[in-house]
C-alpha distance (Angstrom), angle and dihedral (degrees) to the residues before:
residue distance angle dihedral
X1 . . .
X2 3.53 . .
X3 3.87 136.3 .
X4 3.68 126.9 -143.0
X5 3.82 120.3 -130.8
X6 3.60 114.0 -138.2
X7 3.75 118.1 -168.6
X8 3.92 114.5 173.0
X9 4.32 106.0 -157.7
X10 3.60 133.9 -161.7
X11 4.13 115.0 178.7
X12 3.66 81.3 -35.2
X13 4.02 105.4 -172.5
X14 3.62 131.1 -144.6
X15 3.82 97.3 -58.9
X16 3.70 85.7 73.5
X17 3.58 86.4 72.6
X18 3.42 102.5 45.8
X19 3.63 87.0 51.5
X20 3.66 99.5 56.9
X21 3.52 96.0 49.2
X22 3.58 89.5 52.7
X23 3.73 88.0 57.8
X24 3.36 101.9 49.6
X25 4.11 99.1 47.5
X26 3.85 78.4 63.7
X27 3.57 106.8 41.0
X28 3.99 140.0 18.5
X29 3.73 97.7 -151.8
X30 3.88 123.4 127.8
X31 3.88 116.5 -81.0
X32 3.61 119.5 -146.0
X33 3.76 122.4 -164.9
X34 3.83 120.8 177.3
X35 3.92 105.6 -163.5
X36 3.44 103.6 -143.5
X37 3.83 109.3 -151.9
X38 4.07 100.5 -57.5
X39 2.88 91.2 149.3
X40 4.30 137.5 -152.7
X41 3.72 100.9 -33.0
X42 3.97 96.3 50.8
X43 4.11 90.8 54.4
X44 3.19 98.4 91.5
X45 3.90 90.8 57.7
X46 3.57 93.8 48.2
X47 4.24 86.7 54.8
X48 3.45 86.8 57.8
X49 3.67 98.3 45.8
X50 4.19 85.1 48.9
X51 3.45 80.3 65.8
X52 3.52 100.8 70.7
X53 3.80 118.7 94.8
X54 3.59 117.5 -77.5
X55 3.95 96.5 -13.2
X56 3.77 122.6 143.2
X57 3.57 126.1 -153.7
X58 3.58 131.8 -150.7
X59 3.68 140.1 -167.5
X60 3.37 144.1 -147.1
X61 4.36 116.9 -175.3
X62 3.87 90.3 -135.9
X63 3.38 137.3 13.7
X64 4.66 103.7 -76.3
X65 3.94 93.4 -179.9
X66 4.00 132.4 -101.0
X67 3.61 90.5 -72.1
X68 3.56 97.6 46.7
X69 3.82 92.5 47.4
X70 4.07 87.3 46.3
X71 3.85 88.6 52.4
X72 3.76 92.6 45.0
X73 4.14 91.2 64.1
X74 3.58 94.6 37.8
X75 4.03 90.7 66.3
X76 3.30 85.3 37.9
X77 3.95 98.1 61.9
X78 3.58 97.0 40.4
X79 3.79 97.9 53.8
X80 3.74 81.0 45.9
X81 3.85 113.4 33.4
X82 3.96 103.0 29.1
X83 3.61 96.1 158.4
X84 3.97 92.9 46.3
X85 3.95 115.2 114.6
X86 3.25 94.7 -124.1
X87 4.05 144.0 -78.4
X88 3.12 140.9 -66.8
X89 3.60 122.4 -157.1
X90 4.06 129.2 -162.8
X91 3.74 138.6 170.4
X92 3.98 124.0 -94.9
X93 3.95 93.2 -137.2
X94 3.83 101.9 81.8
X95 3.70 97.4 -102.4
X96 3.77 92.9 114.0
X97 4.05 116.2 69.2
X98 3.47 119.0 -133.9
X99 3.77 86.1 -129.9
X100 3.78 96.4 55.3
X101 3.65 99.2 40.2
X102 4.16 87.3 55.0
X103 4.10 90.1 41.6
X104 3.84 94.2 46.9
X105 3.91 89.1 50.7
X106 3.95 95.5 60.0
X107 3.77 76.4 62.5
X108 3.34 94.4 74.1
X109 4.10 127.4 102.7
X110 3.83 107.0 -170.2
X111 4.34 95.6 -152.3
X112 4.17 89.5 40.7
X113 3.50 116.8 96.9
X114 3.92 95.1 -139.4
X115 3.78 124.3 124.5
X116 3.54 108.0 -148.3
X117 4.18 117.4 -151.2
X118 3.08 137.3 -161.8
X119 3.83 114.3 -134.0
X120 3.37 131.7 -166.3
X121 3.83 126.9 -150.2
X122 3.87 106.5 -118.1
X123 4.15 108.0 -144.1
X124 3.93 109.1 179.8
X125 3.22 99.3 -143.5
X126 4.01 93.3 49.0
X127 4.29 96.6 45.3
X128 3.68 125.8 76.9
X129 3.82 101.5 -111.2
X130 3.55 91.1 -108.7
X131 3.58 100.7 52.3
X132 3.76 83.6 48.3
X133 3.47 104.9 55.0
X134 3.47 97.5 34.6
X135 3.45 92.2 63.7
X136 3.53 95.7 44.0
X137 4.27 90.3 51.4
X138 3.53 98.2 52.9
X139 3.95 96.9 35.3
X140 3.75 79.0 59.3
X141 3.40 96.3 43.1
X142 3.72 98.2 44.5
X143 3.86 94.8 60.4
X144 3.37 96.0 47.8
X145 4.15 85.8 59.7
X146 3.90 89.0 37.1
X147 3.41 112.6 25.7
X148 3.95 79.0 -137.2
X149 3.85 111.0 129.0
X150 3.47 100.6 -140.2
X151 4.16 112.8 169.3
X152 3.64 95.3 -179.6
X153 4.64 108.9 45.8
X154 3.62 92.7 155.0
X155 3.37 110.5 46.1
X156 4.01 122.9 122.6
X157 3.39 98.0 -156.4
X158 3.94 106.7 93.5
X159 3.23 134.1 144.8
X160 3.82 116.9 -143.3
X161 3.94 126.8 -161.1
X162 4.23 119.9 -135.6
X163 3.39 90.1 -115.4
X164 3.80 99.5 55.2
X165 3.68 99.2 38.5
X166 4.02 90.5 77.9
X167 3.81 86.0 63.3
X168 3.33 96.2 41.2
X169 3.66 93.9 61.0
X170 4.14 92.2 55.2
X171 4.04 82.2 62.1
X172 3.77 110.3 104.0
X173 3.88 127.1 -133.3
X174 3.57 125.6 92.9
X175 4.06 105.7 -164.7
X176 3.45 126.3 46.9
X177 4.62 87.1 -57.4
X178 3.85 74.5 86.0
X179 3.69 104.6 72.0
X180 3.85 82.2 50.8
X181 3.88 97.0 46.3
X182 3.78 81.7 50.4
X183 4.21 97.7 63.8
X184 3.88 88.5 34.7
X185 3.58 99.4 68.2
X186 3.91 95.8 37.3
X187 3.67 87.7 107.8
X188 4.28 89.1 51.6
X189 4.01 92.8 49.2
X190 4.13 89.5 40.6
X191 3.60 89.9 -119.6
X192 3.99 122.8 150.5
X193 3.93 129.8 -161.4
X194 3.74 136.9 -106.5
X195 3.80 117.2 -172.1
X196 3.88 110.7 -162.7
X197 4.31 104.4 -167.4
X198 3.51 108.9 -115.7
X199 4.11 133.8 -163.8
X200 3.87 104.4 -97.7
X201 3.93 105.4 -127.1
X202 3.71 127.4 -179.8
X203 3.53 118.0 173.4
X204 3.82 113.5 -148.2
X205 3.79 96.8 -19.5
X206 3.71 92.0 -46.5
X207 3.71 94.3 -70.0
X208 3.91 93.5 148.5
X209 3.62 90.5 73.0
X210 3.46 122.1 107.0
X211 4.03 97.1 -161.6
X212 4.19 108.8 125.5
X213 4.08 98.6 -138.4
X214 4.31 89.2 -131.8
X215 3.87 112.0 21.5
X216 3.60 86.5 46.9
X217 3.90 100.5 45.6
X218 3.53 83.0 55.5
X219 3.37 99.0 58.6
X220 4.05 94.9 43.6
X221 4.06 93.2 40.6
X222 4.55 89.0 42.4
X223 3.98 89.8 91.9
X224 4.02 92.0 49.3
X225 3.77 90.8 30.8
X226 4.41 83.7 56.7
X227 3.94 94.0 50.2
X228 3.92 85.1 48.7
X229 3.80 96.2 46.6
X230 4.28 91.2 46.5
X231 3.74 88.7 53.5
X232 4.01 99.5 44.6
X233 4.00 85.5 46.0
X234 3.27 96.2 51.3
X235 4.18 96.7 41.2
X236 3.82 81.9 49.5
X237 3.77 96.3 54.3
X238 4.25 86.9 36.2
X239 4.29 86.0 59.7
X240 3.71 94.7 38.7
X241 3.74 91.7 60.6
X242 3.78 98.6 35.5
X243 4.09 91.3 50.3
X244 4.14 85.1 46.9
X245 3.87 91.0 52.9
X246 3.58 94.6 43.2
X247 3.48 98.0 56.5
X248 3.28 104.2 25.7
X249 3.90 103.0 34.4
X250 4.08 109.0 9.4
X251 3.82 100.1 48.8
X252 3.44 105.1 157.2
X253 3.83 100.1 55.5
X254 3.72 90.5 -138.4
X255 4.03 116.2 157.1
X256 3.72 91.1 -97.0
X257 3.68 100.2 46.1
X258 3.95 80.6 49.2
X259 3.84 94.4 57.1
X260 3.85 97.1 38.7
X261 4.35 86.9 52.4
X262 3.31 87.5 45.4
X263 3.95 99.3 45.7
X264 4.16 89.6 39.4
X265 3.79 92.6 49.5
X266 3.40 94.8 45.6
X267 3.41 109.3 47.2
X268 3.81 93.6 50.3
X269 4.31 80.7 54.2
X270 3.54 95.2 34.2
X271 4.43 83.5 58.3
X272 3.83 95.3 45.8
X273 3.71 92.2 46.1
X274 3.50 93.4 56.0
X275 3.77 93.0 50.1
X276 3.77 93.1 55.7
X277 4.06 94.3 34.2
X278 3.91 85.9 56.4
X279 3.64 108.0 32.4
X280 3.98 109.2 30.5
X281 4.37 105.5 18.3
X282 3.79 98.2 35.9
X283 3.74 99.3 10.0
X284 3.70 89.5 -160.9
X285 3.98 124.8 -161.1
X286 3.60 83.4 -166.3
X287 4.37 124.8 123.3
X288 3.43 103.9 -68.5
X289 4.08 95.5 -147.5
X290 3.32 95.1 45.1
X291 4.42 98.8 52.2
X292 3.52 77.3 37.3
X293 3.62 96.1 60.2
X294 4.44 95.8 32.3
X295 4.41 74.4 53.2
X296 3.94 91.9 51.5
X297 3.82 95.3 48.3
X298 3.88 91.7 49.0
X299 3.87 88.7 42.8
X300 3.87 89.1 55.6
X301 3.67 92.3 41.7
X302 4.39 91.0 54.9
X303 3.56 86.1 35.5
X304 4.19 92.4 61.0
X305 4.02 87.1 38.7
X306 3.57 90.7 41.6
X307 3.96 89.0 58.3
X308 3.85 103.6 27.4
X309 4.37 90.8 56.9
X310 3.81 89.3 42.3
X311 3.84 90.2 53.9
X312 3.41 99.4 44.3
X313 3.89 100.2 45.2
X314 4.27 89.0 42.7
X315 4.14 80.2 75.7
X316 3.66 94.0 63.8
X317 4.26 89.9 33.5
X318 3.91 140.4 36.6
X319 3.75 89.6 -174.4
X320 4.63 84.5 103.3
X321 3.86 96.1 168.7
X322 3.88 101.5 48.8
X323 3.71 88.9 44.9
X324 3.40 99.4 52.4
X325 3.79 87.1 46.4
X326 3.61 92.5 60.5
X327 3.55 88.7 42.6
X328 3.52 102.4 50.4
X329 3.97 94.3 43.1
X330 3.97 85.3 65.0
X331 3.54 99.0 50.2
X332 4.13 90.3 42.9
X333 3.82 78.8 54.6
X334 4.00 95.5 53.5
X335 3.50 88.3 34.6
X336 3.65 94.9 60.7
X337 3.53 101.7 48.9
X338 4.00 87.2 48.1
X339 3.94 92.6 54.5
X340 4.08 88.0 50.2
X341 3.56 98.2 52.6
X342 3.82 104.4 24.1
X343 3.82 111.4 22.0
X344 3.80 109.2 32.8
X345 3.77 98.7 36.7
């Protein structure tokens, strides 16, 4: 069977070239490209690369974003190519070797629900520093949402299976958020991950690439930076009310007046947090009574812990509101993970 080549290209330079006839000395199957708003003075390249053997080239008017563009050929293939195996998609800058992009798309199986990636071996002294820590940050990052150990999260080089690709589509993102959007809701779409080592190329210190260092770190980090923002809004409100009840209501720091602060302050938290958790970070289509009820039994669960650790380490402190800070910024942490993986599936 064969497997579509999906290239996305912005003012790609001569590299692009090089790289396509690389591919196709190797392999015959169907090259996609999905010019993504160049623009007049990069048409005559993209006549030239129409001329290669059974390559397809499509355009967007101005320039819709990485995601957008990656989108655009994936409709594209399966109105086209329904009895491919799948896609593999790869940058226009060079970083991708003909030989790895053609290797990594034997990989593919087009009824498994395995996306294969390409991942590149990051060698300090060898990576421009923000390649290099970028990759390290959000490989970090992303398996402390997921729990997926993923050493590669911003590679282009992936390898998609037909029966995936329909649910990859539904994913939203259209600039280079996508690729991110993509691995978060692997869990959601019951999809796992294959990472194929790649040779780590960058072509005069990565200058090719199109990715703005802040604007776009925004957009790939928003979906972590959400989750974050829920939890710290909630633990905010959660402190508010418990250092209002406490000296307002629950003077005498007794064990009871403790565990009714605690209970008061977090329910009303524990409600709001929900909202946002469900609605605006996961925005889950899911049964409401039954993540209400998987919600409840965790809420209980941090509520006890919340209680039991702040009434054993008040004997050894009288400093309440720090402590329960420190507490209660562990257990949002545990928390969180548990609602990604468990809760809002």
């Amino acid at each position: 069977m064969s497997i579509t080549l999906l290239i996305p290209a912005l003012e790609p330079t001569d590299n692009f070239l090089r790289l396509l006839t690389g591919l196709r000395q190797l392999t015959d199957d169907p090259i996609l490209i999905v010019d993504d708003g160049s623009g007049p003075a990069y048409q005559a390249l993209f006549l030239e690369l129409a001329k290669i053997d059974n390559t397809t080239i499509l355009y967007h008017q101005t320039n819709l974003g990485k995601g957008a563009a990656l989108k655009t050929g994936l409709a594209y293939h399966l109105a086209h190519f329904p009895f491919s195996a799948g896609v593999v998609t790869a940058d226009s800058d060079g970083q991708h070797s003909p030989r790895d992009i053609v290797a990594l798309s034997r990989l593919i199986r087009p009824n498994e629900r395995v996306l294969v990636l390409g991942s590149r071996h990051f060698i300090r002294k060898q990576t421009p520093v923000k390649s290099y820590w970028g990759n390290r940050l959000t490989s970090a990052v992303f398996y402390g949402v997921s729990g997926i150990s993923c050493h590669d999260t911003q590679t282009g080089l992936r390898g998609l299976p037909q029966i995936i690709i329909p649910d990859i589509l539904e994913i939203p993102g259209s600039r280079f958020e996508y690729e991110m959007n993509v691995l978060l809701n692997l869990t959601k779409n019951q999809i796992v991950i294959h990472e194929m080592p790649i040779e780590t190329i960058y072509l005069d210190h990565n200058s090719g690439s199109h990715f703005r260092v802040i604007r776009d770190s925004v957009r790939i980090y928003q979906p972590i930076l959400s989750y974050i923002l829920s939890s710290i809004s909630s633990a905010g409100l959660d402190i508010l009310l418990f250092t209002l009840l406490i000296k307002v209501m629950f003077t005498n720091h007794s064990w009871a007046s403790l565990l009714l602060a605690t209970t008061f302050a977090r329910v009303l938290s524990g409600c709001f947090n929900f909202y946002l958790n469900r609605q605006v970070v996961f925005k889950s289509q899911g049964t409401l009574h039954r993540e209400a009820g998987k919600y409840f039994l965790l809420f209980c669960s941090q509520l006890l812990l919340s209680w039991l650790l702040l009434q054993g380490f008040s004997q050894f402190s009288t400093h309440l509101i720090p402590l329960k800070i420190a507490i209660d910024f562990s257990l949002f942490c545990l928390s969180f993970i548990i609602q990604r993986r468990l809760v809002f599936r």
